[in-house]
N, CA, C and O of each residue as an XYZ file, in Angstrom:
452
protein
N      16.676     48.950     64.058
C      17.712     49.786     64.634
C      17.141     50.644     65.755
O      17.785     50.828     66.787
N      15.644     51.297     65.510
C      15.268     51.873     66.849
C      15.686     51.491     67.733
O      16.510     52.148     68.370
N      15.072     49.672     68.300
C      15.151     48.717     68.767
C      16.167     48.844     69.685
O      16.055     48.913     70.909
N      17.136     48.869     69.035
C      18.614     48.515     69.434
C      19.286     49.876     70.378
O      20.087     49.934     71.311
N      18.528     50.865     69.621
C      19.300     52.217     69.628
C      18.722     52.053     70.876
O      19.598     52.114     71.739
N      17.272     51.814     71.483
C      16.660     52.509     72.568
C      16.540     51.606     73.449
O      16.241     52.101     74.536
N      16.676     50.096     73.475
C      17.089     49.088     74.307
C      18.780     49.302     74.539
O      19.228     49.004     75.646
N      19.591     49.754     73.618
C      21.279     49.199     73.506
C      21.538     47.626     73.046
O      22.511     47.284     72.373
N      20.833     47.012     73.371
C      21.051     45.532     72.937
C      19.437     45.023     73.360
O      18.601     45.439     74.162
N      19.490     43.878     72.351
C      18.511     42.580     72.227
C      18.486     41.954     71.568
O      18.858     42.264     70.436
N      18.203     41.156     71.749
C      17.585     39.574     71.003
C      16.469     39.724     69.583
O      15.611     40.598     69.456
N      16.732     38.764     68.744
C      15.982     39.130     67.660
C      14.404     38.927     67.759
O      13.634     39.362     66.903
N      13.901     38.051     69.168
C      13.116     37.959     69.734
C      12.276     39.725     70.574
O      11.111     40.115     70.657
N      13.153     40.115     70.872
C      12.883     40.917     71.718
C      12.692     42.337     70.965
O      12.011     43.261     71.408
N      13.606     42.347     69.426
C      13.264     43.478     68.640
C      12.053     42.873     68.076
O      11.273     43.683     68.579
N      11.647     42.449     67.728
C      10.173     41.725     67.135
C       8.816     41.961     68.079
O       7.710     42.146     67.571
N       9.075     41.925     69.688
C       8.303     42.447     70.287
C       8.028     44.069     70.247
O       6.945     44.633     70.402
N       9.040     44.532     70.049
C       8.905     46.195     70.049
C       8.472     46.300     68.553
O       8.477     47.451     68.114
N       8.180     45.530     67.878
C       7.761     46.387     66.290
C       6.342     46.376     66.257
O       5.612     45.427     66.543
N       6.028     47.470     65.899
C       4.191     47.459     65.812
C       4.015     46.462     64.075
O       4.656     46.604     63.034
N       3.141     45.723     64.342
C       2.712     44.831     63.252
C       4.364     44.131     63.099
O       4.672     43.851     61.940
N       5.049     43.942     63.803
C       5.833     43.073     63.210
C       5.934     41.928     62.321
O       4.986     41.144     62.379
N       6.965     41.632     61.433
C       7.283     40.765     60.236
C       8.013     39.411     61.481
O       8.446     39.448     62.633
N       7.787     38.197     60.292
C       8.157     37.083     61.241
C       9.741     37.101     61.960
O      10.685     37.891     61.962
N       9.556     36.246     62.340
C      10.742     36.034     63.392
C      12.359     35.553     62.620
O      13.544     35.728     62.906
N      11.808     35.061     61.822
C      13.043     34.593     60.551
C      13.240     35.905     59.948
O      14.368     36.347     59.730
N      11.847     36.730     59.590
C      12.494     38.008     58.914
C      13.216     38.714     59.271
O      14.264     39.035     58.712
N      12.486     39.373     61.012
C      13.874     40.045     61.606
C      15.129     39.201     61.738
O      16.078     39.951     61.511
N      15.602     37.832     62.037
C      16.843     37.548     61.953
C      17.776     37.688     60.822
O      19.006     37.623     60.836
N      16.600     37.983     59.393
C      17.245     38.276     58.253
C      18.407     39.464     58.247
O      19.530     39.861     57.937
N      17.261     39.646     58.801
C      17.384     42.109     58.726
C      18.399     41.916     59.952
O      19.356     42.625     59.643
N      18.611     41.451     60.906
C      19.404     41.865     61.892
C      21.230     41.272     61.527
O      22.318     41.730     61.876
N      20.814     40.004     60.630
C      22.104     39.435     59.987
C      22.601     39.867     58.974
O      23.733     39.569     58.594
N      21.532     40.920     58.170
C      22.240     41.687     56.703
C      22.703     43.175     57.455
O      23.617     43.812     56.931
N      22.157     43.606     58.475
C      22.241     44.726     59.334
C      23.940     44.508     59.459
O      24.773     45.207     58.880
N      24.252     43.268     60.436
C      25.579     42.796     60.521
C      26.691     42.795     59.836
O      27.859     42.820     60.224
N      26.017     42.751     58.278
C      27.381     42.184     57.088
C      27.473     43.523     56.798
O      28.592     43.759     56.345
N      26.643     44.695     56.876
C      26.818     45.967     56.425
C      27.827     46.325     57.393
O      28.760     47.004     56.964
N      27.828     45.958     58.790
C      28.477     46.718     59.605
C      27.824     47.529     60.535
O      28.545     48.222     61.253
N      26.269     47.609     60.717
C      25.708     48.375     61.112
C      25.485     47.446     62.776
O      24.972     47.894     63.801
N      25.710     46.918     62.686
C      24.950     45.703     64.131
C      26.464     44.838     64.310
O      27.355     44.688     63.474
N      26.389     44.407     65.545
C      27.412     43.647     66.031
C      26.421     42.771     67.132
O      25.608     43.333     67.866
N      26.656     41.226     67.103
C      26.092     40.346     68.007
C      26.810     39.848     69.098
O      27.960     40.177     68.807
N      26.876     39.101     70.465
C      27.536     38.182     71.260
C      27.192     36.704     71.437
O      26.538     36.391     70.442
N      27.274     36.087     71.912
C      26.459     34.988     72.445
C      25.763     35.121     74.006
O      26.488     35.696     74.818
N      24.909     34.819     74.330
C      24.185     34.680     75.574
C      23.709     33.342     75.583
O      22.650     33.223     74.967
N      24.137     32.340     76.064
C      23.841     31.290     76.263
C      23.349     30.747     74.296
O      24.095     31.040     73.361
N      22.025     29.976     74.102
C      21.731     30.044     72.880
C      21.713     30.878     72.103
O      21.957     30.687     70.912
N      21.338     32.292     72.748
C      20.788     33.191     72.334
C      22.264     34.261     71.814
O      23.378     34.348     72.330
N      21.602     35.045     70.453
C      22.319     35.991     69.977
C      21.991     37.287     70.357
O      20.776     37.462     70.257
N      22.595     38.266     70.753
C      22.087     39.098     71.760
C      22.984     40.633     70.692
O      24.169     40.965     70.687
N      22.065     41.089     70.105
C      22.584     42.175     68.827
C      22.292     43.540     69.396
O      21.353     43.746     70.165
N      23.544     44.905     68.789
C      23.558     46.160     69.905
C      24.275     46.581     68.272
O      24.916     45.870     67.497
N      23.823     48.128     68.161
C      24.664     48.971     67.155
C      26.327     48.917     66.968
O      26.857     48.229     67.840
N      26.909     49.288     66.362
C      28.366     49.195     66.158
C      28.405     50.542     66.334
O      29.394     50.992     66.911
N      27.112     51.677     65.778
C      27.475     53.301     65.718
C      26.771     54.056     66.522
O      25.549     53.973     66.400
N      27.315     54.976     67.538
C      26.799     55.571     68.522
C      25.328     56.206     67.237
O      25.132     56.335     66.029
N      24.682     56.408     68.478
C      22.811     57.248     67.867
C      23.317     58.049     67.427
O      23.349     58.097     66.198
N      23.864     58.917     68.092
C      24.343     60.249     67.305
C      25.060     60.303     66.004
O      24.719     61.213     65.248
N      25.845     59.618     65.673
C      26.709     59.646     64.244
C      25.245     59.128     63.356
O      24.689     59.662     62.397
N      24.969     58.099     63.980
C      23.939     57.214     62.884
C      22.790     58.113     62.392
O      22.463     58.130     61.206
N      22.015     59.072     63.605
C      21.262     60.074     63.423
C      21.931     60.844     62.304
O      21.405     60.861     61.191
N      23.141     61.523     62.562
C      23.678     62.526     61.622
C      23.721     62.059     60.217
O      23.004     62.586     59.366
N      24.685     60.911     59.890
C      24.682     60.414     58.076
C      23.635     59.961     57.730
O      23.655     59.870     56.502
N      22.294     59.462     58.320
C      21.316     58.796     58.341
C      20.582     61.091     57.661
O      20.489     61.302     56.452
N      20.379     61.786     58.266
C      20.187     63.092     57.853
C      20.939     63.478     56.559
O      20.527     63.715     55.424
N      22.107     63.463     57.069
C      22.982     63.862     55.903
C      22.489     63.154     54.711
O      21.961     63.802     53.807
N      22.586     62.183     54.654
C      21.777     61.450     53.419
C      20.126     62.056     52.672
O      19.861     62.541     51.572
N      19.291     61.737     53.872
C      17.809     62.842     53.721
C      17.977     64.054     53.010
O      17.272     64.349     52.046
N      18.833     64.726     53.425
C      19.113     66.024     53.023
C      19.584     66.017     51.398
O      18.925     66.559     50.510
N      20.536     65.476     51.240
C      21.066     65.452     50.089
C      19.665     64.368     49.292
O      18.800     65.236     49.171
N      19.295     63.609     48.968
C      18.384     62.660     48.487
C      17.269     63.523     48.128
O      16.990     63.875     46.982
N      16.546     63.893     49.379
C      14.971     64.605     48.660
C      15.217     66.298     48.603
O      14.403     66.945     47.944
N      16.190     66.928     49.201
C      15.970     68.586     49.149
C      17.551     68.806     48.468
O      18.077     69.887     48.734
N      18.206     67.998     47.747
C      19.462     68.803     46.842
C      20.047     69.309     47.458
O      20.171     70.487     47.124
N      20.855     68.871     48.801
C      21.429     69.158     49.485
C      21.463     70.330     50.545
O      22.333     70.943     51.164
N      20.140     70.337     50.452
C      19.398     72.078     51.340
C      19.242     71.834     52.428
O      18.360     71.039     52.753
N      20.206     72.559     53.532
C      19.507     72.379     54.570
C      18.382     73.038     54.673
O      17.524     72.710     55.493
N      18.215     74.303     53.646
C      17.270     75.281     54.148
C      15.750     74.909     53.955
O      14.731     75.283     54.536
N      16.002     73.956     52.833
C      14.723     73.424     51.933
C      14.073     72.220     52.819
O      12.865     71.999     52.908
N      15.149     71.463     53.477
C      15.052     70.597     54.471
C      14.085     70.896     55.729
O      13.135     70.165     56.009
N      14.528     72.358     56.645
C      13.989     73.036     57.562
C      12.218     73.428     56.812
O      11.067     73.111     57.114
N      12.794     74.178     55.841
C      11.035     74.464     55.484
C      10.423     73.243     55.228
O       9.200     73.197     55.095
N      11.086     72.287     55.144
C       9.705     71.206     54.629
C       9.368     70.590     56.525
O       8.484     69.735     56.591
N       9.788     70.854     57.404
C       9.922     70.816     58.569
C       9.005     70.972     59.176
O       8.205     70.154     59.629
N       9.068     72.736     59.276
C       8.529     73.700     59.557
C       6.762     73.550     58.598
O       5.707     73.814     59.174
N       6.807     73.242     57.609
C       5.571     73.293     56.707
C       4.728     71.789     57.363
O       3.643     71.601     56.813
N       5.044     70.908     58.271
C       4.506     69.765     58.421
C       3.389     70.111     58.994
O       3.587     70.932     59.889
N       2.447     69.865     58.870
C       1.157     70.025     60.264
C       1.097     69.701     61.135
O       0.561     70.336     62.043
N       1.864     68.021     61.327
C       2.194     67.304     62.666
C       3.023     68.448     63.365
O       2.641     68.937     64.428
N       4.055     68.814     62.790
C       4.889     69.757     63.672
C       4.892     71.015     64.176
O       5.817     71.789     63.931
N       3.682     71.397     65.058
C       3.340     72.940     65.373
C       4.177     73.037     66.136
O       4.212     72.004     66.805
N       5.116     73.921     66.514
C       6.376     74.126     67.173
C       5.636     75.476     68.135
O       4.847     76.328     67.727
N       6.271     75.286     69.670
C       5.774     76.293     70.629
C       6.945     77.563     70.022
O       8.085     77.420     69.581
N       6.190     78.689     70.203
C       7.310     79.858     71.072
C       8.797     79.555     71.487
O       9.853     79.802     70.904
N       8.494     78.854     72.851
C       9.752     78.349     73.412
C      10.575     77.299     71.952
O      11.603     77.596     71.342
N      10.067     76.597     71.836
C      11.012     75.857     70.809
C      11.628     76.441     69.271
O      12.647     76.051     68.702
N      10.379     77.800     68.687
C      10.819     78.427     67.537
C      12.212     79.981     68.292
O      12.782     80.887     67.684
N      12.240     79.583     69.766
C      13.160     80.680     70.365
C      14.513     80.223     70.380
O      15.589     80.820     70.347
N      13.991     78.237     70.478
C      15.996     77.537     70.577
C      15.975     77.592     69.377
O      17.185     77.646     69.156
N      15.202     77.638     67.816
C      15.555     77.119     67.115
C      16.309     78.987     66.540
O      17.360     79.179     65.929
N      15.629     79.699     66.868
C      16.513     81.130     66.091
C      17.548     81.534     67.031
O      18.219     82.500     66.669
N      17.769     81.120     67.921
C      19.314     80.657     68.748
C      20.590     79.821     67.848
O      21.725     80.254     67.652
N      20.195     78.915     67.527
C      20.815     77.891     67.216
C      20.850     78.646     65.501
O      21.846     78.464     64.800
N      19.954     79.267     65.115
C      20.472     80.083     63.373
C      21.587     81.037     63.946
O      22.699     80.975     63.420
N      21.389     81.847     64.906
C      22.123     83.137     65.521
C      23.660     82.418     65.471
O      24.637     82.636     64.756
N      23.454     81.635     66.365
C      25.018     80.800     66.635
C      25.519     79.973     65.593
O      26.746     80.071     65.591
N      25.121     79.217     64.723
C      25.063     78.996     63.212
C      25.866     80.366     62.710
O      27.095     80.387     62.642
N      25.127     81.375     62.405
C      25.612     82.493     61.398
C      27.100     82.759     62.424
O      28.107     82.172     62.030
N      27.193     83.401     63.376
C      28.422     83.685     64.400
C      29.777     82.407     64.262
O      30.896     82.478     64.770
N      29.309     81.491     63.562
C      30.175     80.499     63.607
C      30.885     80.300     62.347
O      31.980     79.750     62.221
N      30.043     80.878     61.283
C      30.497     81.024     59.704
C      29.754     79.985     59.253
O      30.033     79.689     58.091
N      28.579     79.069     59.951
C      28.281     77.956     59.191
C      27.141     78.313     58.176
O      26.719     77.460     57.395
């Protein structure tokens, strides 16, 4: 789905090139044809070729794709969510970015959320 999300469309060929250590070529056509029956992927024809693109804008998919995270490992916390965030080591956050993020609480609280 990266794939797809950050190309918009390709070939099951062409998502297989973008995967680090990729799985065979039958596998991704697996994953891109069970992707399909879920509803998550939609294909065309291009000559031989099947040429596969999301059905759900990034943004929604980002959001229930979270929404899910959230509810699954932190019990529905966003707050528990943020601290496990915030607690990552990969994620040292500048000044500037811990300034949008107590913006975005400010306007949060002002909003009733």
């Amino acid at each position: 789905m990266d794939v797809l999300y950050r190309q918009g469309e390709a070939t099951a060929a062409e998502v297989q090139e973008q995967i680090a250590d990729p799985p065979s070529y039958s596998a991704v056509r697996a994953t891109l044809r069970i992707l399909e029956e879920k509803g998550h992927v939609t294909h065309r024809r291009d000559g031989r070729r099947y040429v596969f693109a999301p059905t759900v804008p990034h943004t929604k998919a980002r959001r229930s794709a979270l929404t899910r995270l959230v509810a699954t490992f932190f019990a529905g916390s966003a707050e528990q969510a943020v601290a496990a965030l915030l607690d990552m080591s990969a994620s040292r956050l500048t000044d500037e970015e811990l300034d949008r993020l107590a913006e975005r609480i400010d306007q949060a609280r002002k909003e009733g959320r």
